[in-house]
C-alpha beads as a LAMMPS data file, in Angstrom:
LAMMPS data file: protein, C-alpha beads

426 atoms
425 bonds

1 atom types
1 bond types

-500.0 500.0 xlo xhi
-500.0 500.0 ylo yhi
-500.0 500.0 zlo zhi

Masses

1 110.0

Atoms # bond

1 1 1 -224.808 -263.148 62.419
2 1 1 -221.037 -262.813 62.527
3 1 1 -219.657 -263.694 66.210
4 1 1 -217.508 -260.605 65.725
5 1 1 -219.778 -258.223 63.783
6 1 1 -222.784 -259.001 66.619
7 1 1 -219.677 -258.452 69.611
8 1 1 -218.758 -255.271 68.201
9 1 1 -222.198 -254.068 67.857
10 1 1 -223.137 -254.931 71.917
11 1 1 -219.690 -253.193 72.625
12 1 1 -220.397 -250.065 71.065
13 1 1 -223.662 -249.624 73.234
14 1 1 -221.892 -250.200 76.557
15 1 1 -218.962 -247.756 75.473
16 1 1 -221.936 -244.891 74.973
17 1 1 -224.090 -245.939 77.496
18 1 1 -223.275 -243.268 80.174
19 1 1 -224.142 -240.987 77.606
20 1 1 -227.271 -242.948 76.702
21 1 1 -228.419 -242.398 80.193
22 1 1 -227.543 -238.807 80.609
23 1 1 -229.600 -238.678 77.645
24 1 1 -232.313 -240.308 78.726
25 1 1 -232.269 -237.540 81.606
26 1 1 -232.434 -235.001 79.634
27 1 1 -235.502 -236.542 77.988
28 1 1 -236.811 -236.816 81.708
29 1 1 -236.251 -233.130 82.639
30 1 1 -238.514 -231.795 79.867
31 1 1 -242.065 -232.180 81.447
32 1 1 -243.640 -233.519 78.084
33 1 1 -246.865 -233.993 79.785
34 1 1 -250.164 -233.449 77.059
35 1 1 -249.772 -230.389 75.410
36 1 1 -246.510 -229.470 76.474
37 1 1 -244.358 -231.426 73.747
38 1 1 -242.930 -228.967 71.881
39 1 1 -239.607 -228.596 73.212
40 1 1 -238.773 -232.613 73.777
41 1 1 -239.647 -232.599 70.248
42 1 1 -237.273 -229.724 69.299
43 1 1 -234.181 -231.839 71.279
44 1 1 -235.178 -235.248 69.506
45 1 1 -235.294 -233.174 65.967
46 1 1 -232.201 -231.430 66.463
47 1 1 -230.813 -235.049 67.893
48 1 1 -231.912 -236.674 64.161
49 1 1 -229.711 -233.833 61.969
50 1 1 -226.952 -234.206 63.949
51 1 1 -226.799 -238.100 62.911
52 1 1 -227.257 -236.322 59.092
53 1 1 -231.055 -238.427 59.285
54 1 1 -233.548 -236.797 56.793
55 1 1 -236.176 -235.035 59.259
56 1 1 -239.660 -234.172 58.916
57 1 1 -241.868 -232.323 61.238
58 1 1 -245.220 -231.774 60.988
59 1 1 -248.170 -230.838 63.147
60 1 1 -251.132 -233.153 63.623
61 1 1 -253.987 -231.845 61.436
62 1 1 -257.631 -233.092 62.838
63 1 1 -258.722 -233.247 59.242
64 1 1 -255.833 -235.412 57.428
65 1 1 -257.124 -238.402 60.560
66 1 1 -260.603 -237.489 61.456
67 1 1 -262.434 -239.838 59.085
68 1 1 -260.062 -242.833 59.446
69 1 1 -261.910 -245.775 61.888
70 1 1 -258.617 -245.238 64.279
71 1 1 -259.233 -241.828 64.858
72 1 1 -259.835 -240.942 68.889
73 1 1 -261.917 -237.156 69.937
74 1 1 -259.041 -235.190 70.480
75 1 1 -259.179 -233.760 74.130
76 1 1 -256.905 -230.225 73.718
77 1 1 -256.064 -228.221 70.554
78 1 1 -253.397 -230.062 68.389
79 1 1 -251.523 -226.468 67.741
80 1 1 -248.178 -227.295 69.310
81 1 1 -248.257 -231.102 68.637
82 1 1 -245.801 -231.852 66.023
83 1 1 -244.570 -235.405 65.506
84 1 1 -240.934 -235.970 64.219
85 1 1 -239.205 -238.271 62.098
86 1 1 -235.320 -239.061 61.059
87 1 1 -235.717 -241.424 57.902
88 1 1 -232.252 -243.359 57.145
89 1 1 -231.873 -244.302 53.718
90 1 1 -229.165 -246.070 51.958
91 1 1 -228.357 -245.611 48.267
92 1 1 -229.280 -248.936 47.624
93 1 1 -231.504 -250.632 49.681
94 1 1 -230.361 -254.671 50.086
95 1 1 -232.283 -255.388 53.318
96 1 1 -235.569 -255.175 55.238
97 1 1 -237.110 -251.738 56.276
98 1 1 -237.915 -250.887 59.574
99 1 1 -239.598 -248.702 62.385
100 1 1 -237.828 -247.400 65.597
101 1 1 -241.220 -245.767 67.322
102 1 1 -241.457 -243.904 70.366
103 1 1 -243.672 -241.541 72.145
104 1 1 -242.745 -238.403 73.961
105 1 1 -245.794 -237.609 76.105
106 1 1 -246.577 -238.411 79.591
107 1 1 -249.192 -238.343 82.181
108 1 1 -249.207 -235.573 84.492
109 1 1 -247.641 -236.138 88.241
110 1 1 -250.068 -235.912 90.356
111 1 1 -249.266 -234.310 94.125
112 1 1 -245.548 -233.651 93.624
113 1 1 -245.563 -234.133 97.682
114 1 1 -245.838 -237.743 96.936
115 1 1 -242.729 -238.064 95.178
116 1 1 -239.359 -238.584 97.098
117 1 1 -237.916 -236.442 94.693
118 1 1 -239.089 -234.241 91.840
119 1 1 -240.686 -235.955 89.545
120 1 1 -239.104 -234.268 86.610
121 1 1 -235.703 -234.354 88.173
122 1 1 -233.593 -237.964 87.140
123 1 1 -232.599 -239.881 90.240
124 1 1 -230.362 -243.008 90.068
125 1 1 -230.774 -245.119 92.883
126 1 1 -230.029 -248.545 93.441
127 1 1 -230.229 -249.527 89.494
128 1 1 -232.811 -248.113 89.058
129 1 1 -233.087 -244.616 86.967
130 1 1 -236.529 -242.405 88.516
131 1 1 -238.649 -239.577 86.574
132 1 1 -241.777 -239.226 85.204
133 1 1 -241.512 -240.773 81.630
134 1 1 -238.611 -242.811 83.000
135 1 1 -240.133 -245.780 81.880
136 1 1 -243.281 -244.937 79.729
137 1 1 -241.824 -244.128 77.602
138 1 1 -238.009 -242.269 77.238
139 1 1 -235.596 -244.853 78.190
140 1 1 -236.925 -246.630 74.999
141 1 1 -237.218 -243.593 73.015
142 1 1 -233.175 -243.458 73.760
143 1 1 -232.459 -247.136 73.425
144 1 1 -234.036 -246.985 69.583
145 1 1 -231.980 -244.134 69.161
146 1 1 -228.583 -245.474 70.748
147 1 1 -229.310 -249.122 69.033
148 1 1 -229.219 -247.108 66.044
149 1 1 -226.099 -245.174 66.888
150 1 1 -224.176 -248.362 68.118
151 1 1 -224.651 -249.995 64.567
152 1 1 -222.163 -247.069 62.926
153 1 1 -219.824 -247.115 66.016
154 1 1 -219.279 -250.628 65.392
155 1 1 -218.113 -249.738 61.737
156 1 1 -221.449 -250.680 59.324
157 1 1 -224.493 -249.017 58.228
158 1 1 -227.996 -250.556 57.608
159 1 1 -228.620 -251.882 54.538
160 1 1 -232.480 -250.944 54.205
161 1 1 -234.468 -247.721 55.529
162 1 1 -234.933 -246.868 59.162
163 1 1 -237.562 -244.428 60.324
164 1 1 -236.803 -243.320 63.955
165 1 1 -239.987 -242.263 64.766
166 1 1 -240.741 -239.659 67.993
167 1 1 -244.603 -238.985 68.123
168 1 1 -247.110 -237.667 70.247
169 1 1 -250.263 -237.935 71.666
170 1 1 -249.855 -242.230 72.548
171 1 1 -251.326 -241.579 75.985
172 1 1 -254.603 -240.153 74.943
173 1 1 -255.756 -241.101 71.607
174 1 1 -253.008 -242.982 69.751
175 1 1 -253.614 -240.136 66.837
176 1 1 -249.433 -239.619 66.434
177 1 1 -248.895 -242.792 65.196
178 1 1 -252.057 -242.559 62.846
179 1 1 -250.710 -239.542 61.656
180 1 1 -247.400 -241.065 61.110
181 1 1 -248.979 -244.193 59.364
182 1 1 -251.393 -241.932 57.053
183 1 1 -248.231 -239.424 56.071
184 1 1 -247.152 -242.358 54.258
185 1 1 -244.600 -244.105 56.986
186 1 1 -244.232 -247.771 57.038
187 1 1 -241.785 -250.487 57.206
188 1 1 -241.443 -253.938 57.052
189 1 1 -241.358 -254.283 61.054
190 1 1 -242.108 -252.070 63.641
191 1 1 -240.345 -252.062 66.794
192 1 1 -241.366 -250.037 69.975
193 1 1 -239.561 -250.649 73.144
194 1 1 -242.378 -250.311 75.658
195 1 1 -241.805 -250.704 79.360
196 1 1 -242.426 -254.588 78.633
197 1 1 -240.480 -256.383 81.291
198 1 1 -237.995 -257.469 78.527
199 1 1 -241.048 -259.620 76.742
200 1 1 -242.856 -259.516 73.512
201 1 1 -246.540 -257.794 74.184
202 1 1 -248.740 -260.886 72.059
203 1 1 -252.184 -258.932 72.540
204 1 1 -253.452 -256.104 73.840
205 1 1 -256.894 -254.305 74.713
206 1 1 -258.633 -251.578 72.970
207 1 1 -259.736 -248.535 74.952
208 1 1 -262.428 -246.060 74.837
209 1 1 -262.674 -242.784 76.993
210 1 1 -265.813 -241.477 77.382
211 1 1 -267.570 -238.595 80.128
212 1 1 -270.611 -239.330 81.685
213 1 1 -272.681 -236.375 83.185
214 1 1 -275.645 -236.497 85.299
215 1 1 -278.140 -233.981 85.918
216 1 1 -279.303 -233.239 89.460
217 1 1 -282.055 -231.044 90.822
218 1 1 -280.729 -228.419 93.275
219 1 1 -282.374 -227.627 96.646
220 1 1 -280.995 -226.166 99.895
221 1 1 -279.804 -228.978 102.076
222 1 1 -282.273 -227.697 105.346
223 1 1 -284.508 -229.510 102.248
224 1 1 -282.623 -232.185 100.879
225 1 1 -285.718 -234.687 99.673
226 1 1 -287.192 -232.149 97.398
227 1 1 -283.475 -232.172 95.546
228 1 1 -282.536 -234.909 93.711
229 1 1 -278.303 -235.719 93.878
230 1 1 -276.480 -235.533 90.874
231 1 1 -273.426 -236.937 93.206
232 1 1 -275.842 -239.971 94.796
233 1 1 -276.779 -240.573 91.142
234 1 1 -273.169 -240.683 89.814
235 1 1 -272.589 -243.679 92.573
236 1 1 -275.199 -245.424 91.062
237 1 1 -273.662 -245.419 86.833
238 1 1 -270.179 -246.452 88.275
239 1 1 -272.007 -249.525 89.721
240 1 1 -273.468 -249.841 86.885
241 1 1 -270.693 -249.915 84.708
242 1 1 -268.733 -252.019 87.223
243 1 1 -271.471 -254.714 86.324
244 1 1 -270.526 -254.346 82.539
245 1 1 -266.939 -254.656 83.509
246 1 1 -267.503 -258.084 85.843
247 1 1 -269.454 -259.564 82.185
248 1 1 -266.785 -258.970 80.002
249 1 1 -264.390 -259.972 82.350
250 1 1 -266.598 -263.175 82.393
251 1 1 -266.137 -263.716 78.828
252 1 1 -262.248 -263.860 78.863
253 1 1 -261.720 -267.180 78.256
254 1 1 -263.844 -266.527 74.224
255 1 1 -260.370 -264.394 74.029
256 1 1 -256.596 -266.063 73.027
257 1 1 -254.127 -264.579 75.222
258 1 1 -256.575 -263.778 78.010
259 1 1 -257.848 -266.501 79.275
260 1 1 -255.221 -266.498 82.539
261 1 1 -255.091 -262.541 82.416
262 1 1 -256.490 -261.526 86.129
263 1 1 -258.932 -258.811 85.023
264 1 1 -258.220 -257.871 81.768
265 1 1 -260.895 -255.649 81.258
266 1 1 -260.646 -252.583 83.447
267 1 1 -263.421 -249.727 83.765
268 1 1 -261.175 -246.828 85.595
269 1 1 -263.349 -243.685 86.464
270 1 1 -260.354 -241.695 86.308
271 1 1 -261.717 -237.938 87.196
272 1 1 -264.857 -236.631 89.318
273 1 1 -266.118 -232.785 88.972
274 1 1 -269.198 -231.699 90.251
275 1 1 -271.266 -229.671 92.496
276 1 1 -271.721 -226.004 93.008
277 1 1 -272.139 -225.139 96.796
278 1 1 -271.540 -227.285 99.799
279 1 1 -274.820 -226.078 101.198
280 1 1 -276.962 -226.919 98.155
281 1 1 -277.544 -230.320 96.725
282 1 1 -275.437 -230.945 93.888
283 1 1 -276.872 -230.438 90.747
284 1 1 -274.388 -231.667 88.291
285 1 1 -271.574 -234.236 88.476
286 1 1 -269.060 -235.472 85.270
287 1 1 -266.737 -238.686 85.550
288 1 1 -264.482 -239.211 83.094
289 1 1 -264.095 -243.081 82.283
290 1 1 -261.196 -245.449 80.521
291 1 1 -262.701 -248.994 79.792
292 1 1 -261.207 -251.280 77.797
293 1 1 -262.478 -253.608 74.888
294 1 1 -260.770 -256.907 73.865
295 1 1 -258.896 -257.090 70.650
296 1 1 -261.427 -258.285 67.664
297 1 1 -264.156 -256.110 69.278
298 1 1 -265.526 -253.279 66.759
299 1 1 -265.093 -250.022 69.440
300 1 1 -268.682 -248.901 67.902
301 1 1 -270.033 -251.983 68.945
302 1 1 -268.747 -251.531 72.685
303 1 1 -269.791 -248.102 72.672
304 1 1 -273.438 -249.036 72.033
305 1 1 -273.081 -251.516 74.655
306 1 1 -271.693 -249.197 76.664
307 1 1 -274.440 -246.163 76.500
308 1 1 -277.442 -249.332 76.262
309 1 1 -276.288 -250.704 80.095
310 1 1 -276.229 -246.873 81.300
311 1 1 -279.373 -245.886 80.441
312 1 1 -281.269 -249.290 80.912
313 1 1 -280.173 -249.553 84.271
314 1 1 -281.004 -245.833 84.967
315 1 1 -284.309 -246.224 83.532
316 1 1 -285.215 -248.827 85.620
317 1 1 -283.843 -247.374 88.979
318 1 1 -286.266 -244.069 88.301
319 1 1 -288.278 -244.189 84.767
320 1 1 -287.818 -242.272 81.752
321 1 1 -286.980 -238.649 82.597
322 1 1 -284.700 -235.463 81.479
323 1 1 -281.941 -236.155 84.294
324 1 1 -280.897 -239.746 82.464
325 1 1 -277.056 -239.929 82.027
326 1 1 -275.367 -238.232 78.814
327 1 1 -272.346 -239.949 77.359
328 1 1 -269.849 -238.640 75.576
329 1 1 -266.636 -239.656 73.834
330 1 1 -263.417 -237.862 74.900
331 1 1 -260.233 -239.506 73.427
332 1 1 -259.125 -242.966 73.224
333 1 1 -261.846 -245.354 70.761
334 1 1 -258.941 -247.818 69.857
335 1 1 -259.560 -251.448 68.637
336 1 1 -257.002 -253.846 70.405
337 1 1 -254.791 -255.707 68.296
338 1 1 -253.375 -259.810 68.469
339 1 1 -249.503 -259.961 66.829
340 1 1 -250.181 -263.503 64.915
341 1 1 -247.613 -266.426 66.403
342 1 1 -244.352 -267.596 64.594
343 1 1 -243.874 -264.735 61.861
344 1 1 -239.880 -263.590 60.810
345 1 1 -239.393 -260.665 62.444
346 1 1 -240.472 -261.919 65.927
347 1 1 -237.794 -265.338 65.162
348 1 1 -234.872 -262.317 64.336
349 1 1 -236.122 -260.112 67.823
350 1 1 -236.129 -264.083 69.774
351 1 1 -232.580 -264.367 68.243
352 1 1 -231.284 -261.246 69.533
353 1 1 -232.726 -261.549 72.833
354 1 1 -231.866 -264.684 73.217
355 1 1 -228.255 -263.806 72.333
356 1 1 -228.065 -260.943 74.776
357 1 1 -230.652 -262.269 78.050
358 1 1 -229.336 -265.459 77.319
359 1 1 -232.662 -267.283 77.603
360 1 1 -235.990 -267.438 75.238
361 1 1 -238.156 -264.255 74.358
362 1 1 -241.290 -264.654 76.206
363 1 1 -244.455 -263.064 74.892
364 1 1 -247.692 -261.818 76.872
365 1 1 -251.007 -260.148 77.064
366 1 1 -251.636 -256.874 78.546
367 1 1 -254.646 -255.152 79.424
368 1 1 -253.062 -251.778 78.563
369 1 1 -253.493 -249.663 75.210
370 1 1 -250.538 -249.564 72.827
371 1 1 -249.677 -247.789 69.326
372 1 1 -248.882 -250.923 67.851
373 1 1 -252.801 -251.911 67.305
374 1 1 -252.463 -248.482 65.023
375 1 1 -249.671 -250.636 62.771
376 1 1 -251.246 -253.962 62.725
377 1 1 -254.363 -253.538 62.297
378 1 1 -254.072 -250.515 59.925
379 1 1 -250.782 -251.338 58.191
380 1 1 -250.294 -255.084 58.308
381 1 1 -246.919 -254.444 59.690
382 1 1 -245.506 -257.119 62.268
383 1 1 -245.396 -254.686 65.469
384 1 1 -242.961 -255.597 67.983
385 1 1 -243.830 -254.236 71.759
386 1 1 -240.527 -254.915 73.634
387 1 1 -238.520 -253.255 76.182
388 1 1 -237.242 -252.252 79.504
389 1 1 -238.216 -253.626 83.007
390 1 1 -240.121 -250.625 84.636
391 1 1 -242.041 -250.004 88.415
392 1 1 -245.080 -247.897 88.853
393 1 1 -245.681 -246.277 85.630
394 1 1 -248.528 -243.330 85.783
395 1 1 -247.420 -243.710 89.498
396 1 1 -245.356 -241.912 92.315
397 1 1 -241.531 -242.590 91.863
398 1 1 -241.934 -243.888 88.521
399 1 1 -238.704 -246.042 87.586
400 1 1 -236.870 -247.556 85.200
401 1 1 -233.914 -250.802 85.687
402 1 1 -230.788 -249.705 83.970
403 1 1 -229.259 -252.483 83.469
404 1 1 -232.471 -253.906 81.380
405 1 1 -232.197 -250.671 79.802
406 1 1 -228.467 -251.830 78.545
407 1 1 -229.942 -255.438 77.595
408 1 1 -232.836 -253.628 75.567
409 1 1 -230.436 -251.215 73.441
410 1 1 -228.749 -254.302 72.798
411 1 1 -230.950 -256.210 71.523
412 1 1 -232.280 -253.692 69.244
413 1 1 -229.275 -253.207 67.885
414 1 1 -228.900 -256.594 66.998
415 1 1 -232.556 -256.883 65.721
416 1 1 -231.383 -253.642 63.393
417 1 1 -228.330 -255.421 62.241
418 1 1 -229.661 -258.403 60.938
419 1 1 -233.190 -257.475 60.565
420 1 1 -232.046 -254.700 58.087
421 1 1 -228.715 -256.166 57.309
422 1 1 -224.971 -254.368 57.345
423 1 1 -223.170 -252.647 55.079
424 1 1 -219.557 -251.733 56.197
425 1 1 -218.651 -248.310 56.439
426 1 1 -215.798 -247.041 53.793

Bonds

1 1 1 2
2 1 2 3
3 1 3 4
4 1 4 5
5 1 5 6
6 1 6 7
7 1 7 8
8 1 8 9
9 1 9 10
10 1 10 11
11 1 11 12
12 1 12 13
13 1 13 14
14 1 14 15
15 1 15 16
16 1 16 17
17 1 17 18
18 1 18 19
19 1 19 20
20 1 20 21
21 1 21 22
22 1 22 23
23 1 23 24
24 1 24 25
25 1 25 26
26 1 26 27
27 1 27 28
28 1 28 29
29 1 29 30
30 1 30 31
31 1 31 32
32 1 32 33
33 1 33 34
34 1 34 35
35 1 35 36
36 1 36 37
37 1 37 38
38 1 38 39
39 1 39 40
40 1 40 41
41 1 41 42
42 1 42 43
43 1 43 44
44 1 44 45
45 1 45 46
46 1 46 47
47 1 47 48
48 1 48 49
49 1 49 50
50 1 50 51
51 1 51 52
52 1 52 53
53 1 53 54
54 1 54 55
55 1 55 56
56 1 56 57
57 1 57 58
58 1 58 59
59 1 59 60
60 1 60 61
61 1 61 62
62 1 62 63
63 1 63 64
64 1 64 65
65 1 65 66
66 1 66 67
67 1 67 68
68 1 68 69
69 1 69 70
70 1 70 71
71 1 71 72
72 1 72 73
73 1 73 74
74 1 74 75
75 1 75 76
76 1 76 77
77 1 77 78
78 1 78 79
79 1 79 80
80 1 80 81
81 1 81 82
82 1 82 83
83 1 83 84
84 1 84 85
85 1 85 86
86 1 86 87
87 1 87 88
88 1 88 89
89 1 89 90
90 1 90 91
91 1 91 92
92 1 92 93
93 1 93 94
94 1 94 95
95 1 95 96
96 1 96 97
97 1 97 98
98 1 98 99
99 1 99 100
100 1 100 101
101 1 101 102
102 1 102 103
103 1 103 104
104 1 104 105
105 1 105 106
106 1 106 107
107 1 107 108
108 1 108 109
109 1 109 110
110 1 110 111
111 1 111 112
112 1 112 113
113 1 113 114
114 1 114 115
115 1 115 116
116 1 116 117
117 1 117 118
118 1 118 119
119 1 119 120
120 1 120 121
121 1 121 122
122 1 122 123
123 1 123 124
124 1 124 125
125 1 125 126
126 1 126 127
127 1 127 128
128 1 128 129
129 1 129 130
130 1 130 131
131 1 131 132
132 1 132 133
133 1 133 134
134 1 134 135
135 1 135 136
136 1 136 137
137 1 137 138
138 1 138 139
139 1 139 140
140 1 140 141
141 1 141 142
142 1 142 143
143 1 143 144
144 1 144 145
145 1 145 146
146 1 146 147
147 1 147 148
148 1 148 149
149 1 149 150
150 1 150 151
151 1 151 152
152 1 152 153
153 1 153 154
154 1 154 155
155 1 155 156
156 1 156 157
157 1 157 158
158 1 158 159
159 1 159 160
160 1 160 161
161 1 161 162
162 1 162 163
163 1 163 164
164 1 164 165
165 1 165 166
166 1 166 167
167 1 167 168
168 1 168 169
169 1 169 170
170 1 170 171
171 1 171 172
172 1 172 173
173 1 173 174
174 1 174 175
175 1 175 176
176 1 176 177
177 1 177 178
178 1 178 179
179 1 179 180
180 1 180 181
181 1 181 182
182 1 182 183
183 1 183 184
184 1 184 185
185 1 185 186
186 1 186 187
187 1 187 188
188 1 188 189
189 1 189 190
190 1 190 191
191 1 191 192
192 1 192 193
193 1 193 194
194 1 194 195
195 1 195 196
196 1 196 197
197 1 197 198
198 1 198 199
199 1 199 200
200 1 200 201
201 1 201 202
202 1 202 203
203 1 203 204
204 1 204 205
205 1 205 206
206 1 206 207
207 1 207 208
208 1 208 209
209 1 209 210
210 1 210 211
211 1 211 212
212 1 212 213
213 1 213 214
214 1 214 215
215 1 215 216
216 1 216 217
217 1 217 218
218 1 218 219
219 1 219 220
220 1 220 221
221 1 221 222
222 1 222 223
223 1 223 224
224 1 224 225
225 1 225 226
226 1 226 227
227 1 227 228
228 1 228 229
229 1 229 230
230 1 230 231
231 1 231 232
232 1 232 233
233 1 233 234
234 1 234 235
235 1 235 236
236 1 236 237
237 1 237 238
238 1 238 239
239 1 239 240
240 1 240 241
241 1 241 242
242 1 242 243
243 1 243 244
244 1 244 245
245 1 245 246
246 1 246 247
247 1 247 248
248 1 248 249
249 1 249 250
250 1 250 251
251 1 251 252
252 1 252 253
253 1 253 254
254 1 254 255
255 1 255 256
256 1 256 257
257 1 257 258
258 1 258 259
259 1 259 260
260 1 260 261
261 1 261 262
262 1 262 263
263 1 263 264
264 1 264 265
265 1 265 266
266 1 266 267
267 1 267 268
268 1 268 269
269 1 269 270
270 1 270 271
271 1 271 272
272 1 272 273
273 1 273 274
274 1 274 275
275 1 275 276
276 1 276 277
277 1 277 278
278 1 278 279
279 1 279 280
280 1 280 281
281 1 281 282
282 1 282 283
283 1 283 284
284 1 284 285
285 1 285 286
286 1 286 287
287 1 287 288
288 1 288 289
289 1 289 290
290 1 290 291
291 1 291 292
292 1 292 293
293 1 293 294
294 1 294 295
295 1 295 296
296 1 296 297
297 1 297 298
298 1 298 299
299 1 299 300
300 1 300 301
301 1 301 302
302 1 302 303
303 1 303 304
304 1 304 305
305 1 305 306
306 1 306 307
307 1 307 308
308 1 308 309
309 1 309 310
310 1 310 311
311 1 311 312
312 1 312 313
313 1 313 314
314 1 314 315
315 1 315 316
316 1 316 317
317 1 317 318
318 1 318 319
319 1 319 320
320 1 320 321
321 1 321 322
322 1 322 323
323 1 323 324
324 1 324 325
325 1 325 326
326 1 326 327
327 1 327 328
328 1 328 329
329 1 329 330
330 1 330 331
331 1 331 332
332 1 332 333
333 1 333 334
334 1 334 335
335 1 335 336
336 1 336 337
337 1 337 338
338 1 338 339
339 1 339 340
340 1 340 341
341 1 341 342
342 1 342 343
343 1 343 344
344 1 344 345
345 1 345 346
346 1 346 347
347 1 347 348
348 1 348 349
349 1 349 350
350 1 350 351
351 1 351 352
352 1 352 353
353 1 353 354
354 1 354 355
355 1 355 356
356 1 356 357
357 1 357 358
358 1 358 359
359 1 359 360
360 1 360 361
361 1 361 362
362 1 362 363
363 1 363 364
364 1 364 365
365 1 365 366
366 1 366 367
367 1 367 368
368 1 368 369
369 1 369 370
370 1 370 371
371 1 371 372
372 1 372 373
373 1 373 374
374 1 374 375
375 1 375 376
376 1 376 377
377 1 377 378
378 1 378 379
379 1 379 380
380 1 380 381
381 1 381 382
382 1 382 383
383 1 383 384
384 1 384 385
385 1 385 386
386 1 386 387
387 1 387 388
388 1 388 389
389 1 389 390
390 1 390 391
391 1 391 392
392 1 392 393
393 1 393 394
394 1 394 395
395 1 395 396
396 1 396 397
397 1 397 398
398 1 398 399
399 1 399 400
400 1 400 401
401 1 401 402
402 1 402 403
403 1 403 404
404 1 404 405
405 1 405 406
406 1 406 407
407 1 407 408
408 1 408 409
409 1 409 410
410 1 410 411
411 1 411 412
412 1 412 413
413 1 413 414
414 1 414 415
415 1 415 416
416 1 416 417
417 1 417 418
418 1 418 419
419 1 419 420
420 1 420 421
421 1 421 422
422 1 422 423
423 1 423 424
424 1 424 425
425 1 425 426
């Protein structure tokens, strides 16, 4: 690319960056935790006609994904979940299409006590910009959008079709970007700026949620042996499943991309209910479990594994009998995905990086979930997981670093420009 053209371009996102962070603050103020969507989604709509991009809203419908293999159990009723899209298209299309993705929703706060400040109040602080949904995922749901924005600042257009794309629903299932993939939207790259420490994400894990319940039998505690513990019971399945988790995480090295990953598969028992009366013996207890699956793994074929362990193990603690463990899925049943080595649009995202980091693109594995497995492995679209330098995601005091922030708009811009090519404006 043009020395000029590519200076102009990195100039125009510094010149709105103030207003790309106040932005990205008002992004943070909207509590877009699951469920709660709607109005983020009216701002990023409303955001896409003002740049004149064709929008479409629609609202996830169970039965236009339900039958497709990357479907997840949807946890709460879809009737305020609306993905949108601003499409860019040129007259004539010269260049190489592409997808800006982002999600919207975030994970709820926990004790707001155990925040410094509130957690849907932005802080800046040392470089650092805090907020729930700082990082994961609304600094690079701005950056796509300011990339895009710095490309017509520095006098061109794109010479192929854009689709920014703002769905929901990435930290449960990964059903709005199936939806978005099965209403017909696809490019010839997809790009979605992660909190990814300013590297490429090479592989990722799948992930299945599932509940287990366990039956107890209830008895005063004055006679606690004639009861039988549904909470003393529940103790005994997470072992259990923590000895599935220490064999797969034996098998890492069968995996590329894992083999120096320190525990890449994680079993997180992520909720506890149970129990009726602290005087009786508890006669029910639910856990709801995340466990992840390495990429090339058939989810149905973990699943069985999964349900086998938990009821061989239980059978052989205390024999066949009515109180055995029922398991049930709940959201996430997502294949992992591998982004294949050497292809064109990860040379063109190296180039830009390398032009604005000065130094290589590295890549990596991750043992988190991420909407590009819903891309590759349904769309054979090169996926692109890059972005910002975050802290404690899903965490207290959730952060993300500003200044990578800056680097990542950048770059994207850059990977827009020549990825799509330029057109200058008349």
């Amino acid at each position: 690319m043009n020395r000029e053209v590519a200076q102009a371009i990195t100039d125009a996102v510094d010149n709105a960056f103030d207003r790309q962070l106040e932005f990205t603050g008002d992004l943070i103020r909207c509590p877009s935790v699951r469920g709660s969507e709607a109005a983020i989604q009216d701002r990023i709509e409303q955001e896409f006609a003002d740049r004149g991009l064709e929008t479409d809203r629609w609202r996830i419908d169970e039965e236009d994904i339900e039958d497709h293999v990357g479907f997840g159990p949807m946890t709460v009723p879809y009737d305020e979940d609306f993905n949108i899209v601003g499409s860019y298209r040129p007259a004539v299309s010269q260049g190489r299409s592409l997808i800006l993705q982002g999600h919207v929703d975030v994970v709820p706060t926990g004790p707001l006590e155990n925040w410094t400040t509130p957690p849907f109040e932005p802080r800046v602080e040392d470089g650092w910009l805090y907020g729930r949904g700082a990082g994961d995922m609304k600094a690079g749901l701005a950056a796509n959008l300011f990339a895009f924005d710095a490309i017509t600042a520095a006098g061109f257009s794109p010479a192929a079709p854009i689709h920014l794309q703002s769905v929901v629903e990435e930290e449960s299932t990964g059903n709005g970007a199936l939806s978005a993939l099965l209403r017909g939207y696809t490019g010839d790259a997809v790009l979605i700026p992660e909190p990814e420490e300013n590297a490429l994400v090479r592989t990722n894990v799948g992930v299945i949620w599932f509940t287990v319940r366990v039956e107890g039998k209830p008895s005063h505690v004055r006679e606690m042996s004639k009861g039988f513990n549904a909470f003393d019971a529940t103790n005994d399945v997470i072992a259990d499943l923590r000895t599935l988790e220490a064999d797969w995480n034996g098998q890492k090295d069968r995996y590329p991309g894992f083999e120096d990953v320190d525990h890449p598969i994680n079993f997180n028992v992520g909720e506890i209910s149970g129990g009726d009366w602290p005087s009786n013996v508890p006669s029910w207890c639910e856990i709801s479990v995340r466990a992840a699956i390495y990429p090339g793994i058939d989810p149905e074929q973990a699943w069985e594994e999964i349900q086998e362990h938990v009821w061989h193990a239980s059978i052989a603690r205390r024999g066949q009998d009515s109180r055995l463990p029922r398991l049930e899925r709940t959201g996430f049943f997502a294949a992992g995905y591998r982004l294949d080595e050497g292809g064109e649009a990860e040379a063109v995202l190296g180039s830009a990086h390398r032009d604005v980091f000065g130094q290589p693109l590295r890549s990596f594995s991750t043992p988190g979930y991420l909407d590009g497995r819903v891309y590759t492995n349904y769309g054979s679209m090169p996926t692109l997981t890059y972005g910002p330098r975050s802290l404690d995601i899903h965490a207290f005091d959730e952060r993300v670093h500003i200044e990578s922030v800056r680097n990542i708009t950048k770059t994207i811009a850059l990977f827009i420009a020549e990825w799509c090519g330029l057109k200058p404006l008349k």
